[in-house]
C-alpha positions as a Markdown table, in Angstrom:
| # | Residue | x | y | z |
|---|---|---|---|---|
| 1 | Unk | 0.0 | 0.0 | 0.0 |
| 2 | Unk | 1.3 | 3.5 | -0.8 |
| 3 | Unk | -0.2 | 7.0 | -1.0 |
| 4 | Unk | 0.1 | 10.0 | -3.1 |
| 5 | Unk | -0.6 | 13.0 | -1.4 |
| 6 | Unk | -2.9 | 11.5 | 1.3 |
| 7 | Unk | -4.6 | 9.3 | -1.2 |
| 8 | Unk | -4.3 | 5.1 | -0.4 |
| 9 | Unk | -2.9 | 3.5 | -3.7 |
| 10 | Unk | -2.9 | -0.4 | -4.1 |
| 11 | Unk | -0.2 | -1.8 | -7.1 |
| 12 | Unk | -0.8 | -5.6 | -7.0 |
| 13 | Unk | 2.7 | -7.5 | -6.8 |
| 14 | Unk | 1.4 | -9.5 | -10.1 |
| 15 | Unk | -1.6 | -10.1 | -12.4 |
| 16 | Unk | -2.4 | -13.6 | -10.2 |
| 17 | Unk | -2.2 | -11.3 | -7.1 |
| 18 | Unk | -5.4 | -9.0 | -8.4 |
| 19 | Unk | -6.8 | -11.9 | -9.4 |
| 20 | Unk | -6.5 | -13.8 | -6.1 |
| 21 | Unk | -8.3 | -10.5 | -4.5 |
| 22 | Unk | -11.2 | -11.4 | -6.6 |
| 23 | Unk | -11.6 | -14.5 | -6.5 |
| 24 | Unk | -11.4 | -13.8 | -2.3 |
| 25 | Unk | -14.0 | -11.1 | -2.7 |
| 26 | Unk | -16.3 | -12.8 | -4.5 |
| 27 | Unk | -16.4 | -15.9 | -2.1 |
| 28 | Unk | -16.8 | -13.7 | 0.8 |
| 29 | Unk | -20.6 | -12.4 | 1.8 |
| 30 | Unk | -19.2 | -9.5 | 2.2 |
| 31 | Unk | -19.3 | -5.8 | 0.4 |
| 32 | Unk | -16.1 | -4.7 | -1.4 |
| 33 | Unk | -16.1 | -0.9 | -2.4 |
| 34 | Unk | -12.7 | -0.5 | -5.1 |
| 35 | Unk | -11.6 | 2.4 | -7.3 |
| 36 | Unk | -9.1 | 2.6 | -10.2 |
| 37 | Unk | -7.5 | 6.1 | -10.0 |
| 38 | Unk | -5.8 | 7.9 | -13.0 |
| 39 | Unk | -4.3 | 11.0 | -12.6 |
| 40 | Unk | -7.6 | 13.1 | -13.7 |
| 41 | Unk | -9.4 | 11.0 | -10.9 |
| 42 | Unk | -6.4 | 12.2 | -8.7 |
| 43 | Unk | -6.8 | 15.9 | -10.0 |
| 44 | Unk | -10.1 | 15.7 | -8.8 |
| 45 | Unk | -9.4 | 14.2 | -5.5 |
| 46 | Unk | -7.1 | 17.2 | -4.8 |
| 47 | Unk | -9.4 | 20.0 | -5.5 |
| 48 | Unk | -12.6 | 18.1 | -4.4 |
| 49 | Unk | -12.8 | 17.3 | -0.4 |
| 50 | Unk | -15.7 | 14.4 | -1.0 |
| 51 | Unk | -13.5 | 12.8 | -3.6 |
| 52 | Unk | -10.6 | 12.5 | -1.6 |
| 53 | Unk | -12.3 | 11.4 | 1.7 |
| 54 | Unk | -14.4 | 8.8 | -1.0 |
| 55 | Unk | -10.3 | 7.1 | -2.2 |
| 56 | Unk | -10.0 | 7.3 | 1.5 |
| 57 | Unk | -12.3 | 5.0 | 2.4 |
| 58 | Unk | -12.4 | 2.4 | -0.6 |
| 59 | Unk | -10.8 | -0.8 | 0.2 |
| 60 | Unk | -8.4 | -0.4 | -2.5 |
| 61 | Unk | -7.5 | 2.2 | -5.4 |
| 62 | Unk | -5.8 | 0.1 | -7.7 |
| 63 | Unk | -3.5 | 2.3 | -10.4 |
| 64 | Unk | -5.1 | 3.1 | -13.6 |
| 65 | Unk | -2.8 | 5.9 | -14.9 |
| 66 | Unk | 1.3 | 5.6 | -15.8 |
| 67 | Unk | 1.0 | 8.9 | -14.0 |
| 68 | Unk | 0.6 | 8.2 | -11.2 |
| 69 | Unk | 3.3 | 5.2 | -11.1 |
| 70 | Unk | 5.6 | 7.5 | -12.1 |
| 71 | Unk | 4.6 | 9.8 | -8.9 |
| 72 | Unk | 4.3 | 6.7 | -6.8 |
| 73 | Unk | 8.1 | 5.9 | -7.9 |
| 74 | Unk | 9.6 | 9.4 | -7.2 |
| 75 | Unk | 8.0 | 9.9 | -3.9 |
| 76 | Unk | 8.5 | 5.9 | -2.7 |
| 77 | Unk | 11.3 | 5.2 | -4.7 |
| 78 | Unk | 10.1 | 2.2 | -6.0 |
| 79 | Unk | 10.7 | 0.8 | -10.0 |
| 80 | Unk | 7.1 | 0.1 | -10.9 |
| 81 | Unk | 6.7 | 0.3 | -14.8 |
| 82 | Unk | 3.4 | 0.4 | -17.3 |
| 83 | Unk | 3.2 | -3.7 | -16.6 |
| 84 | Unk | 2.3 | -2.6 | -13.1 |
| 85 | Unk | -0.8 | -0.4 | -14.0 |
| 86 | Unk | -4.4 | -2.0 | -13.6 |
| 87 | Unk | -6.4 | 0.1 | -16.1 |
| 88 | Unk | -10.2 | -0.1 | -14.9 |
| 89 | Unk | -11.0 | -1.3 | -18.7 |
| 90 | Unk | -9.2 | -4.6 | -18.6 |
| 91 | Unk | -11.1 | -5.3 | -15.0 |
| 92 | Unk | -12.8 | -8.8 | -17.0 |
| 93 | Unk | -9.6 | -10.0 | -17.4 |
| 94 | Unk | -8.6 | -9.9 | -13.2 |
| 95 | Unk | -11.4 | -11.9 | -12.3 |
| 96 | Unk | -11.7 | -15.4 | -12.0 |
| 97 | Unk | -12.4 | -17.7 | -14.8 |
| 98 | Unk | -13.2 | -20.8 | -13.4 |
| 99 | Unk | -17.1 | -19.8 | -12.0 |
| 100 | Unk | -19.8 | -17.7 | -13.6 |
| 101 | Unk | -19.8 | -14.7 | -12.6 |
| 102 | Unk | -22.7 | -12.0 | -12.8 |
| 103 | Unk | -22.1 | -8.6 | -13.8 |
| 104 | Unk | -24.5 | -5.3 | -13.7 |
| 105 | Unk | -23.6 | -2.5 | -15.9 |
| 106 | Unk | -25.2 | 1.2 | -15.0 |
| 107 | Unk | -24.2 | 4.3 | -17.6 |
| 108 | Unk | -23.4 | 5.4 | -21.1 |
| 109 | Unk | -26.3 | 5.7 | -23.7 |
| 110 | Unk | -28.6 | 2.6 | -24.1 |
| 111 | Unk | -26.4 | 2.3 | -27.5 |
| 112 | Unk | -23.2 | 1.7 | -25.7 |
| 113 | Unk | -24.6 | 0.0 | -22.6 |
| 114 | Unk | -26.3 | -2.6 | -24.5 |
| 115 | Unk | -23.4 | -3.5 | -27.4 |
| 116 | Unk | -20.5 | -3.4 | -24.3 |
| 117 | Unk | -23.0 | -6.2 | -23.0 |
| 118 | Unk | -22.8 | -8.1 | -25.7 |
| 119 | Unk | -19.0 | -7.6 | -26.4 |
| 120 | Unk | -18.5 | -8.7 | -22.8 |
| 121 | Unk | -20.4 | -11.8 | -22.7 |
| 122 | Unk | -18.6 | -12.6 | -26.0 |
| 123 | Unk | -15.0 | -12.5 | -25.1 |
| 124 | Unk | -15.3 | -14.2 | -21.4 |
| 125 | Unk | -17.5 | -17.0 | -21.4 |
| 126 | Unk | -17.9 | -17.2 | -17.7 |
| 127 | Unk | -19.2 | -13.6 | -17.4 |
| 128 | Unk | -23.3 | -13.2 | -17.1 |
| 129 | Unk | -24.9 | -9.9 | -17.7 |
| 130 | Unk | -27.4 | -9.8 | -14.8 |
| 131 | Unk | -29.2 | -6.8 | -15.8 |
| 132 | Unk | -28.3 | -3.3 | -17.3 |
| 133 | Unk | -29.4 | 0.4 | -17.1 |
| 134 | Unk | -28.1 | 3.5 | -19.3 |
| 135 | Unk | -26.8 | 6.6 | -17.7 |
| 136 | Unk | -30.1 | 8.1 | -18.8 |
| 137 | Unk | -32.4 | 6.2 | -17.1 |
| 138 | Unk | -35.6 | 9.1 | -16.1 |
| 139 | Unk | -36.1 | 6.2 | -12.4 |
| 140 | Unk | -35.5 | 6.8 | -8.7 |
| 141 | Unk | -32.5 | 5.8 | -6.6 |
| 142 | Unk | -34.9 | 3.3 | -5.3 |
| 143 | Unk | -36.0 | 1.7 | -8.1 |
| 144 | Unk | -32.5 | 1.5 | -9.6 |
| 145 | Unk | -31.5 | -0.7 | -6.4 |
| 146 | Unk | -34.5 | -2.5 | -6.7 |
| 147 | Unk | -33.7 | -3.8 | -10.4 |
| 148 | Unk | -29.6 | -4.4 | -9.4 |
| 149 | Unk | -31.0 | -6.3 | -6.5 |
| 150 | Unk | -33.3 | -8.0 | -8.1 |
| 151 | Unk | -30.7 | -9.3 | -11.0 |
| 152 | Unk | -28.7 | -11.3 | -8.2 |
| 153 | Unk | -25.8 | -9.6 | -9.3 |
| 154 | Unk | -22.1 | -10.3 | -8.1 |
| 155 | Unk | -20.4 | -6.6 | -9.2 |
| 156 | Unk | -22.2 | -3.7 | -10.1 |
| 157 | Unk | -20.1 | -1.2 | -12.2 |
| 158 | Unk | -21.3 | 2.0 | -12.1 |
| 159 | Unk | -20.3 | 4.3 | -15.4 |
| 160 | Unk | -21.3 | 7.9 | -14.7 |
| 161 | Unk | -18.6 | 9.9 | -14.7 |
| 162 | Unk | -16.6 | 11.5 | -11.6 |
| 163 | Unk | -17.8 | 12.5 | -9.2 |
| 164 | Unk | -21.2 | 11.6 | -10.1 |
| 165 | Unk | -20.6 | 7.7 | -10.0 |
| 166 | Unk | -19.2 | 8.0 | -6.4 |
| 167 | Unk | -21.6 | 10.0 | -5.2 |
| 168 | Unk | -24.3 | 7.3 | -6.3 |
| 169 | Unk | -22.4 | 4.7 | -4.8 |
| 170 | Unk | -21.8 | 6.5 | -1.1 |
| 171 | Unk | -25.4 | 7.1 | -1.5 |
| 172 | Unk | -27.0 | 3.6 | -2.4 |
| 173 | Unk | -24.0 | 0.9 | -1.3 |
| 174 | Unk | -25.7 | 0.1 | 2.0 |
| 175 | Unk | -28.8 | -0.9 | 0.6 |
| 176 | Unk | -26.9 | -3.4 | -2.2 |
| 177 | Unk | -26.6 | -6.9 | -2.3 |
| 178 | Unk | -23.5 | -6.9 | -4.9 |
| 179 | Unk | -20.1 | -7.9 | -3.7 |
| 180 | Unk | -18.2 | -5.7 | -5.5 |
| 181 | Unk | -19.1 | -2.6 | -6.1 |
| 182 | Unk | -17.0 | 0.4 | -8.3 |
| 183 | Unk | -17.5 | 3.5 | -10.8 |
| 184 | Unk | -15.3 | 3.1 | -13.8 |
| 185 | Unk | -15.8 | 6.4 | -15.9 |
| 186 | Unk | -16.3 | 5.9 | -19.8 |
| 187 | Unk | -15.6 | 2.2 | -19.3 |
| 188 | Unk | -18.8 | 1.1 | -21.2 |
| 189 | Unk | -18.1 | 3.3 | -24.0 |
| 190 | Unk | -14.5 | 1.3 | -24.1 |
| 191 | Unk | -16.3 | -2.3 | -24.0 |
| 192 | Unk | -18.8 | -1.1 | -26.9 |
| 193 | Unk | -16.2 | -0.5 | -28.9 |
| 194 | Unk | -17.2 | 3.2 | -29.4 |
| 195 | Unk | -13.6 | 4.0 | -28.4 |
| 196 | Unk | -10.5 | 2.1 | -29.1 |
| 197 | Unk | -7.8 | 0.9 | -26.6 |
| 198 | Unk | -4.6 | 2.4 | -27.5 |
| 199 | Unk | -1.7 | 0.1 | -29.3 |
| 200 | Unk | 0.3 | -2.3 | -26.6 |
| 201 | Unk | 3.6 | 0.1 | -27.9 |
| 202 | Unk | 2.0 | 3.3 | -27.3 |
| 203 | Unk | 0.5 | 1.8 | -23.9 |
| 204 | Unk | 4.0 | 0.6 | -23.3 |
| 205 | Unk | 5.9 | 4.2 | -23.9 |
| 206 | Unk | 2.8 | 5.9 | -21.9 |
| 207 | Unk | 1.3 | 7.4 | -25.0 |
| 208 | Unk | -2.1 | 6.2 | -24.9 |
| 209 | Unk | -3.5 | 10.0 | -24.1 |
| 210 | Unk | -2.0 | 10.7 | -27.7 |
| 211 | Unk | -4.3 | 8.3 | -29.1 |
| 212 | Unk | -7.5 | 9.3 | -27.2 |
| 213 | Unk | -6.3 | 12.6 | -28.1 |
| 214 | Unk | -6.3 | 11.4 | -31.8 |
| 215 | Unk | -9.7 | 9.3 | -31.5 |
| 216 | Unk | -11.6 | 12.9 | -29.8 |
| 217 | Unk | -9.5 | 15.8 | -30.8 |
| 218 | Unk | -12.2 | 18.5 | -29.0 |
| 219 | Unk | -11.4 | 21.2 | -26.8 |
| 220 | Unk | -13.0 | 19.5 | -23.7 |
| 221 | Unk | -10.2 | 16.6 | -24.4 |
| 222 | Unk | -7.4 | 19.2 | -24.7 |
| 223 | Unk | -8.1 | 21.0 | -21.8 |
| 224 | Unk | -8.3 | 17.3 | -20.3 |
| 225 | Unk | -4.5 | 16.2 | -21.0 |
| 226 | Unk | -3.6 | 20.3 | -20.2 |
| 227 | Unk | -4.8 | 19.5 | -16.7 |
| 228 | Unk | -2.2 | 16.7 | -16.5 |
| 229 | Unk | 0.6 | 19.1 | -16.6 |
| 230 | Unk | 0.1 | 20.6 | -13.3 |
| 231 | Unk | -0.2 | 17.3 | -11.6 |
| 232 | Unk | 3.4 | 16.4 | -12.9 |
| 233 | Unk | 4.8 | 19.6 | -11.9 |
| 234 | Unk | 3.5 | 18.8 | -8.3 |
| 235 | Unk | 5.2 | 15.6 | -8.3 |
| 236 | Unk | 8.4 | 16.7 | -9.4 |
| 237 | Unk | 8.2 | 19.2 | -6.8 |
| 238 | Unk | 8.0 | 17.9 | -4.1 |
| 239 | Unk | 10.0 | 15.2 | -4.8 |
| 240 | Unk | 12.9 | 17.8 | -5.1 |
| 241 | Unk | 11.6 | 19.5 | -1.4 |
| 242 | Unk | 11.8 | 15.9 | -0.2 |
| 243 | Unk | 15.3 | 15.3 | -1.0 |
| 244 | Unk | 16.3 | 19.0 | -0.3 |
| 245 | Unk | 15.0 | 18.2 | 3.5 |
| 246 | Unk | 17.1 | 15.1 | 3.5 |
């Protein structure tokens, strides 16, 4: 366990390790509330008090962002490279794959929520969609647990954007039956197939916000990756006041 700036960060020793969590997790009746944290999740945290204190109490943030290994390495002095990142889109691929396993999936459009189910249930065999809802869903808080309650469901992914999605969570987790429970951003739109996953070599040399930059070259997603810029300036800085004090 490590922490950026106040904020608890989990990097699994290997790929069997996250998958051993799991595995644990979903044997247990008990109630597992996770995060993956990139640095615009982090930039968040920072300015937004709830955000922060939310990280703070998940049981793990697992590292979704080269980012923030790099900031984990400068500060902790550790070697972690992009092998070592758990990006909140590959989650399918940490679980178990031995038992079935049901998932609900709350967020995007009906158009992306519906084709990332069917994408999902295609590529791993033991995963169950146990009900859906879009983002835009016009129903009560109530009658959203209702249906995710009713579906039996093992995880419930929630894909409404930050801070929104942990917000909803905080709100509605005690009153859930799921074991798992996590927001996970534009996720959905990722397992639709809307928008790409990056090349393994650009993923590998940390370029892959060059080619969402490519895929959705708007001003919103410019100002986006400008925001990064200030968060590795903070790093670097006080990494140097660190070793200065020593």
């Amino acid at each position: 366990m490590y922490s950026i700036n106040k904020m608890p960060c989990t990097v699994p020793a290997s790929h069997d390790e996250i998958q051993r969590y799991f595995e644990n997790a979903l044997s247990q009746n008990e109630q597992h509330i996770i995060s993956f944290v990139n640095p615009e999740i982090f930039l968040q945290a920072e300015k937004n008090p709830f955000m922060m204190w939310y990280l703070q109490q998940t049981e793990h943030n697992f590292i979704d962002g080269n980012g923030l290994l790099l900031a984990i390495n400068r500060l902790c002095k550790t070697k972690f490279s992009t092998q070592d990142r758990y990006a909140g889109t590959d989650f399918f691929s940490y679980l178990p794959q031995d038992r079935e396993i049901l998932v609900f999936l709350y967020g995007a459009n009906e158009e992306n929520n519906a084709k990332a189910a069917e994408n999902i249930t295609k590529k791993f065999k033991n995963i169950r969609i146990s009900g859906r809802l879009n983002g835009y869903e016009n129903k009560s808080d109530d009658e959203i647990v209702s249906i995710i309650n009713t579906s039996s469901t093992d995880i419930v992914i929630v894909c409404l954007g930050a801070p929104k999605q942990e917000c909803w969570i905080l709100k509605n987790k005690d009153r859930l039956n799921a074991k798992v429970i996590f927001g996970n951003g534009g996720a959905i739109d990722f397992w639709s197939g809307k928008i790409k996953r990056a090349p393994k070599f650009m993923i590998q040399h940390r370029l892959e916000w060059l080619y969402r930059l490519g895929q959705d070259f708007s001003f919103k997603r410019i100002m986006r990756q400008m925001s990064l810029f200030p968060f590795a300036w903070r790093i670097l800085r006080k990494k140097f006041l660190i070793e200065r004090g020593k």
